[in-house]
C-alpha positions in Angstrom: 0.0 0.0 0.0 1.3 3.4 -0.7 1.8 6.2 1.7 1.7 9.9 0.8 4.2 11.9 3.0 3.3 15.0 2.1 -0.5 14.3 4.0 -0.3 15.8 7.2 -0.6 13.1 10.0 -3.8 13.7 11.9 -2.2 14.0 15.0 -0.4 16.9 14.0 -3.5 18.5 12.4 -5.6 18.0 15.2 -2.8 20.4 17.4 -2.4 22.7 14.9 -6.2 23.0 15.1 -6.5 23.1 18.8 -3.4 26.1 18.9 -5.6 28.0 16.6 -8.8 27.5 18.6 -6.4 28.5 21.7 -5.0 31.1 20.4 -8.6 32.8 18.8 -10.2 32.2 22.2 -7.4 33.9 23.7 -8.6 37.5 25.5 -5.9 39.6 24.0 -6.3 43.3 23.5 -7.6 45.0 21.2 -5.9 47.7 19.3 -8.0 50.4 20.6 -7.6 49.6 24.3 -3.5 49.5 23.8 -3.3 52.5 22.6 -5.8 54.1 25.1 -3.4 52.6 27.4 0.1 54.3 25.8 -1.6 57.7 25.7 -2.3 57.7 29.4 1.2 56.4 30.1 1.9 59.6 27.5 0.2 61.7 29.9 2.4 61.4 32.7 3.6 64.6 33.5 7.1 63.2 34.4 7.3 63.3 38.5 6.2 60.0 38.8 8.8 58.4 36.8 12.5 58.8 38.2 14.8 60.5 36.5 12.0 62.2 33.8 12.1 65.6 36.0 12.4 68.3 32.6 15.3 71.0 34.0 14.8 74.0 31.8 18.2 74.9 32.5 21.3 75.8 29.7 23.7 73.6 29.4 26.8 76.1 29.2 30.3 74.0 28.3 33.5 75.9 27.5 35.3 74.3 24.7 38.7 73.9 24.8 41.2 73.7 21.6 43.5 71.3 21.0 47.2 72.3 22.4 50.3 71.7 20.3 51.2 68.8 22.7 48.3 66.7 22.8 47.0 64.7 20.0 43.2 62.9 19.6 44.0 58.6 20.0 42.5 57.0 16.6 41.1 54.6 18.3 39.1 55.7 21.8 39.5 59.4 20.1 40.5 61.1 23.8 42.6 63.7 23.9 45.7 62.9 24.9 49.3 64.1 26.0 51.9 63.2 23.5 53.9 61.3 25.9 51.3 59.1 25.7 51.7 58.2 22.3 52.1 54.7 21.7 52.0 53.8 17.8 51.6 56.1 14.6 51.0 54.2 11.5 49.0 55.7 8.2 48.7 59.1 9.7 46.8 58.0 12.6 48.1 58.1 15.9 47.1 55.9 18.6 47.8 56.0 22.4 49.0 53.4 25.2 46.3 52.0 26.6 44.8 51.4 23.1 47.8 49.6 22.2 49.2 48.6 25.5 
């Protein structure tokens, strides 16, 4: 008698039918109620959650240029002193605890 391997096996049908039936019964949200749900979370006016205070403050930062002594690693791209060089290779210079 010949078989046909490409039928499913009932067994397998009858759980693929069954996870279907599970997952349709299922009580997932709707679409509506998720996002009714992220616009209250939206609505937060930050005191509740740590760290989301606003601070309507400038940020002020004095920027500093590059002296004739220091050069910028290739690789971690600090500033560094030029004692600190460890490797220059292609125009690039790289420093010691990059290399070391």
């Amino acid at each position: 008698m010949a078989t046909d391997y490409d039928e499913l096996r009932t067994d397998v049908k009858e759980s693929q039918d069954n996870s279907l039936e599970a997952l349709q019964s299922a009580n997932a949200p709707d679409a509506r109620s998720v996002v009714r749900d992220l616009d209250e979370a939206d609505g937060l006016d930050g005191m509740d959650v740590p760290g989301g205070e606003f601070v309507a403050e400038e940020l002020v930062v004095q920027v500093i240029p590059q002296a004739e002594d220091e050069f910028t690693c290739y690789s971690c791209f600090l500033v560094r002193h030029r004692s600190q060089i460890a490797r220059q290779k292609g125009g690039h210079t790289y420093c010691t605890d990059c290399e070391g």
